[in-house]
MILUMNU-185312 format. One record per atom (N, C-alpha, C, CB): residue in one letter; y, z, x. Coordinates in steps of 0.1 Angstrom, whole numbers, plus 5000, padded with zeros to 4 digits. Glycine has a CB too. Example, Ala and Ser with C-alpha at 12.3 -4.5 7.8 and 13.67 -1.06 7.14 Angstrom:
# MILUMNU-185312
A494350785132
A495550785123
A496750785132
A495550905113
S497850715128
S498950715137
S500050795129
S499450575141
//
This chain:
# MILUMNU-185312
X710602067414
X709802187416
X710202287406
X710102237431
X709402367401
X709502457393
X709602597396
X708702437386
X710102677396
X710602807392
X710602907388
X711202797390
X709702997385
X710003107377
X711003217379
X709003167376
X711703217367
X712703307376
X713003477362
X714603167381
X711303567372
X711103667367
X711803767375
X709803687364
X711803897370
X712503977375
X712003977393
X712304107366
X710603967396
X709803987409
X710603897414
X708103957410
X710603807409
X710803647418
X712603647421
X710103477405
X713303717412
X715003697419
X715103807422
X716303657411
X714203897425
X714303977439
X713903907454
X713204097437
X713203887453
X712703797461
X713903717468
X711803707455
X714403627460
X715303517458
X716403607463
X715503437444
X716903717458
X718003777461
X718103807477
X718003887454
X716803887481
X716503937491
X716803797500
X714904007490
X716103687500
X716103587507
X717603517508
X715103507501
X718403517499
X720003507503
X720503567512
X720803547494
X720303687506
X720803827517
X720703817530
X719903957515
X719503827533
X719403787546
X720103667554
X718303767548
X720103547548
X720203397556
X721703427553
X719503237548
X722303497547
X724103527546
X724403657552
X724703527530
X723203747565
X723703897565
X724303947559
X724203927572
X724003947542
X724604027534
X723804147531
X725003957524
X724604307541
X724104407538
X723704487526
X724704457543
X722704497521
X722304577511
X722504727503
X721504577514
X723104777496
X723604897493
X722404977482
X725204877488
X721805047486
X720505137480
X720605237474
X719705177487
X720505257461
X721005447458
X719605487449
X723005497445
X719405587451
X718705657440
X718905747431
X717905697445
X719305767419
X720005827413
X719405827397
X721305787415
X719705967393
X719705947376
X720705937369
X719306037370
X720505877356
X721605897349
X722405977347
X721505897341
X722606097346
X723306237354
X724406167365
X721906337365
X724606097372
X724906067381
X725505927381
X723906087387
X725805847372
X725905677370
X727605707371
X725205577351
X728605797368
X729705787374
X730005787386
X730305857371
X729105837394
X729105847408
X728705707414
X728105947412
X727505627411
X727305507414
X728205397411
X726205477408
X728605427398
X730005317394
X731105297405
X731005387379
X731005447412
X732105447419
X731805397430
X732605557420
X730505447437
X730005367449
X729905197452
X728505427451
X729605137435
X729505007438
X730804927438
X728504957429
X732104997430
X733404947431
X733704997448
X734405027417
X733505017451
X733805087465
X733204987476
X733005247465
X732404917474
X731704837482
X732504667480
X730004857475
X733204667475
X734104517473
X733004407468
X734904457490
X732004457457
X731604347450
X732104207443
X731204407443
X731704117448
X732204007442
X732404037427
X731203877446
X733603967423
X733803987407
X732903907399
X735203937402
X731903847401
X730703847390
X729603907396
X730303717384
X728903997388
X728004097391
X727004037382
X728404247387
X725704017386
X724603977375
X723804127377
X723603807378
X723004177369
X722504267368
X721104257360
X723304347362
X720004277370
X718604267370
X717804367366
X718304237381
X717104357357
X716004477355
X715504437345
X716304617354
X714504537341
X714004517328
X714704657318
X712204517329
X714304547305
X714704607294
X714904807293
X713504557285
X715704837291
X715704977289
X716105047303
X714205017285
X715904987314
X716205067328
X717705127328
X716104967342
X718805107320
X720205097323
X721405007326
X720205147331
X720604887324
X721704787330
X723304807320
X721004597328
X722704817307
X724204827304
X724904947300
X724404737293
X724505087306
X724705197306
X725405247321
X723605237302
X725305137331
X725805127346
X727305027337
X724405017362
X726904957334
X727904827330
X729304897321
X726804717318
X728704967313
X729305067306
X730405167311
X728205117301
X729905227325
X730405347333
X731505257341
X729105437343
X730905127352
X731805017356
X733304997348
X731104897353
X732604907338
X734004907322
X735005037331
X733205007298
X734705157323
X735305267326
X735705267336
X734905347325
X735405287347
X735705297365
X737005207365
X734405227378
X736405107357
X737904977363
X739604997351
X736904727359
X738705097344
X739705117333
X740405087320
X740305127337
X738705067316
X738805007301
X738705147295
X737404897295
X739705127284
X739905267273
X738905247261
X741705287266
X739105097255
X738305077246
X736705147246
X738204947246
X735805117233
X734105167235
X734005047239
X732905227223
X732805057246
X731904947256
X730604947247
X731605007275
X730304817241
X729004857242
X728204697246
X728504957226
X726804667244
X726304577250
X726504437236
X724604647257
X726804307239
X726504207238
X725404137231
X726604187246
X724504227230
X723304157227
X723504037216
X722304267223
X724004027205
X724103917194
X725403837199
X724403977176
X726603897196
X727903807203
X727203707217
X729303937210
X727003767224
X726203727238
X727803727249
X725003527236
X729003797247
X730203847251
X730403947247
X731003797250
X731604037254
X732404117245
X733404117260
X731704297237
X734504097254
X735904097262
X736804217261
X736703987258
X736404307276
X737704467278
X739104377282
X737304627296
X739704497280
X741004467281
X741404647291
X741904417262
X741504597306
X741804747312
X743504797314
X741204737329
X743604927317
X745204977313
X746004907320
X745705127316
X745304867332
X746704747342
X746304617330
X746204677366
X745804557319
X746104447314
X745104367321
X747404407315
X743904377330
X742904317335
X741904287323
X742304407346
X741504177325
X740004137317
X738804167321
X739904017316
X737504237316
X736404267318
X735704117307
X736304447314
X734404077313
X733704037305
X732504067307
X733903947304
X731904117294
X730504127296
X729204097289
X730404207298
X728404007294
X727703887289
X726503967290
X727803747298
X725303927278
X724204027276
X723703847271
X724304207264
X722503767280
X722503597278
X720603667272
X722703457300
X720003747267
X719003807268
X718103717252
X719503987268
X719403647247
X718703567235
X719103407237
X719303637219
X719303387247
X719503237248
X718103177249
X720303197260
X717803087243
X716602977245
X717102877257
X716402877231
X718402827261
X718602707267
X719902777271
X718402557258
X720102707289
X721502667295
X722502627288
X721402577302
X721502537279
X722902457273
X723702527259
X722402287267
X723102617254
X723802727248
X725102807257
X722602837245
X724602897266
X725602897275
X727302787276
X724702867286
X726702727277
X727402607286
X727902547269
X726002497299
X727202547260
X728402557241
X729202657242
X727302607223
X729002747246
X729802857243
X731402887252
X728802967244
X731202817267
X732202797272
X732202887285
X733302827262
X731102927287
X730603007300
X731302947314
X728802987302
X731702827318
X732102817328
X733802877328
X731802677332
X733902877318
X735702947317
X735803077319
X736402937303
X734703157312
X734303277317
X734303317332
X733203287313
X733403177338
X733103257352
X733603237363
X731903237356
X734903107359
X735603077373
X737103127363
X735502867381
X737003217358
X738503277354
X739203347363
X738403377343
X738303427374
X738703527385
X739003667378
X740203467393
X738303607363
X738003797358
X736503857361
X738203817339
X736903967366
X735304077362
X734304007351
X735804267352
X732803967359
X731903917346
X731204017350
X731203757343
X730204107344
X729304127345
X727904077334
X729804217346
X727404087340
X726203967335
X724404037333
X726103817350
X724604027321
X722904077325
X721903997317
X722604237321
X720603977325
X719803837321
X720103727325
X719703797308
X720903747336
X721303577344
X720403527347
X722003567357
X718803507345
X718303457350
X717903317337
X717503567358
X718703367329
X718703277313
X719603147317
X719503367297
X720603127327
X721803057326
X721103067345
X723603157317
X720303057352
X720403067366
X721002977372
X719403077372
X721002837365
X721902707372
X723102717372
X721802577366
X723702817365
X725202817360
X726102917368
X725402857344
X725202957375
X725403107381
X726603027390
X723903207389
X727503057397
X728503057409
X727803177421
X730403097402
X728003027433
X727703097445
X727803217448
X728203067454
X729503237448
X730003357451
X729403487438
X731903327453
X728803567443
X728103667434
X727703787442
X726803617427
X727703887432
X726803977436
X726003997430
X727004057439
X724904077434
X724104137421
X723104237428
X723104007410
X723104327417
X722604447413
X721404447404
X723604517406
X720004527410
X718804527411
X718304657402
X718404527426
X717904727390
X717804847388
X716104837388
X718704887376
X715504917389
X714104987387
X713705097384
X713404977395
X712905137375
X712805287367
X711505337378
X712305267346
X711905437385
X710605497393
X709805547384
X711005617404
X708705657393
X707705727380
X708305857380
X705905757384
X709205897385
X710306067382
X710805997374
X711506157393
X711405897365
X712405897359
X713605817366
X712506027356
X713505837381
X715105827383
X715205677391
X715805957392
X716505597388
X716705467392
X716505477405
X718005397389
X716705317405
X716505257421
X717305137421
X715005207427
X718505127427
X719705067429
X719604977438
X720705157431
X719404867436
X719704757449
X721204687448
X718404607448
X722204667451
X723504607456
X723404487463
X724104687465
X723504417461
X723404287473
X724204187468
X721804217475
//
């Protein structure tokens, strides 16, 4: 059986976890103005340490991802992955951040050259955006985070 797995459709998919695992949903509406505040709300919520992060292009995913870094206490600049398709923080307790931008992969099996399962059962912070490039590789235990650009301008935060 085949799959598409567009942004509509792992909402869907998400939503449909959620439920069959009563896993409560955490909703914010906010602007950028405001993404230190959210960083803080979603560290606050005991998110599983890999976070995949959903949206389309331009909404913020790695500008939330970015503020995260920070929250957890990366000093270094943060910025997004896009060619490396990693970049590895290092936080002031000596914690590892990783964060994966999979947005130019053709194939799983790229991923999976590069050494992605070491990444993801390390028990470090992944954050992940374009998981839906690598969706077989994903590990159960997850959360993920939903963004959508309203018509004011301002996000729409799904948690799950």
């Amino acid at each position: 059986m085949f799959f598409s797995f567009n942004v509509k459709n792992l909402r869907k998919l998400v939503k449909f976890v959620a439920k069959k695992h009563q896993i409560q949903a955490m909703n914010i509406v906010f602007s950028l103005d405001q993404i230190q505040e959210v960083a803080e709300q979603i560290l606050a919520q005991n998110p599983k340490k890999i976070i995949l992060f959903n949206g389309e292009m331009g909404v913020g995913k790695t500008t939330l991802i970015k503020q995260l870094c920070k929250n957890l206490g990366v000093e270094d600049t943060t910025s997004s992955p896009t060619f490396s398709l990693v970049n590895e923080y290092y936080t002031v307790s000596n914690d590892i951040v990783y964060h994966f931008d999979f947005y130019r992969l053709n194939k799983e099996t790229e991923a999976l050259d590069m050494g992605v399962d070491d990444y993801l059962y390390s028990g470090n912070w992944c954050f992940i955006e374009w998981s839906e490039k690598i969706a077989n590789l994903i590990p159960e235990e997850h959360s993920t985070v939903t963004i959508e650009l309203s018509e004011d301008g301002k996000r729409k935060l799904e948690l799950v």
